[in-house]
C-alpha positions in Angstrom: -53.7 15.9 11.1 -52.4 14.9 7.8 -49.8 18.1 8.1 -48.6 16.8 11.7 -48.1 13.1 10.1 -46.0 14.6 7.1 -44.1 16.8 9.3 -43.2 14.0 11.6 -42.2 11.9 8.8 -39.5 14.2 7.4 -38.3 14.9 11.1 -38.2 10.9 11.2 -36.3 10.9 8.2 -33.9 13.9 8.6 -32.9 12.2 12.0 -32.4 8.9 10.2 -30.5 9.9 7.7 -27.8 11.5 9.7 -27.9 9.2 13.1 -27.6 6.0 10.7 -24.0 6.7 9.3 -22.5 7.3 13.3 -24.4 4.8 13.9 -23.1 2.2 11.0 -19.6 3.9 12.1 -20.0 2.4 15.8 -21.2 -1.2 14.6 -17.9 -1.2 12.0 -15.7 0.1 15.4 -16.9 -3.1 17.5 -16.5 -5.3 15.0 -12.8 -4.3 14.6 -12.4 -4.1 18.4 -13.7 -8.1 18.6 -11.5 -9.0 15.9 -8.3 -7.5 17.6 -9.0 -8.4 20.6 -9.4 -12.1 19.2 -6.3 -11.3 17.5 -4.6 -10.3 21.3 -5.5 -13.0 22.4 -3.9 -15.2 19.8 -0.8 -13.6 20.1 -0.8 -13.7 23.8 -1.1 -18.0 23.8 2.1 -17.9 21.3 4.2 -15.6 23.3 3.3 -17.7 26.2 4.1 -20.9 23.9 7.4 -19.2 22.7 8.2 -18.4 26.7 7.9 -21.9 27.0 10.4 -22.8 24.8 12.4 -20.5 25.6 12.7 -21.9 28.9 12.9 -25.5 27.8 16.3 -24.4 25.6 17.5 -22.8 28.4 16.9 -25.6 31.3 17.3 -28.5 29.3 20.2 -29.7 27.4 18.3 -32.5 26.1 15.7 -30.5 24.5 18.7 -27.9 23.4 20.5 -30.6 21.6 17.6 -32.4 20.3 16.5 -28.9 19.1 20.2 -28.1 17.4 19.7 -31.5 15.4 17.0 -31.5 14.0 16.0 -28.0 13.1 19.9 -26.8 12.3 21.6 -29.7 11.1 24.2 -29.6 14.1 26.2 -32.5 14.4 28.9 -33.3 17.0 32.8 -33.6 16.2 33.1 -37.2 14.8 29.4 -37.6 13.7 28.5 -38.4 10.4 25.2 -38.2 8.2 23.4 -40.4 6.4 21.2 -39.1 3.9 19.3 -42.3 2.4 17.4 -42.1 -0.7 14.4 -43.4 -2.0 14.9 -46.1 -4.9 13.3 -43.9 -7.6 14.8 -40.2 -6.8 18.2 -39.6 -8.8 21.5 -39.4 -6.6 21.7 -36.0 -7.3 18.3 -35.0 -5.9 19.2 -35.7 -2.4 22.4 -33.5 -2.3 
């Protein structure tokens, strides 16, 4: 009885030991799988969000110019710019 109990202990452990790794392997995998497909997902909502814009500079020229303005700095022909500085920053600073 004893013998039996023994045997099936190492048989229990020899199948531990080398299902546990695969097994460890598998849980790692679907961990990875969730975070990319979390990450898919992310990148899908900003290409849609970029799409978006895309259309908006493309269908609007309110949007295009408002766009040109403020993020590049465009200015029409004739237009000046006013840069006004705070009382304590140096004139140089704002140049």
């Amino acid at each position: 009885m004893i013998k039996n109990a023994l045997w099936l202990f190492v048989i229990a452990a020899v199948v531990l030991i080398f299902y546990s790794r695969p097994f460890l392997r598998m849980q790692d995998l679907h961990q990875k799988n969730a975070s990319y497909e979390h990450r898919i997902r992310e990148l899908q909502k900003e290409n849609a969000a970029l799409r978006e814009e895309q259309r908006r500079l493309n269908e609007d020229p309110d949007y295009f110019e408002r766009v040109a303005r403020e993020k590049m700095g465009l200015i029409k022909d004739g237009e000046m710019i006013y840069k006004v500085v705070p009382a304590g920053q140096k004139k140089d600073a704002a140049e």
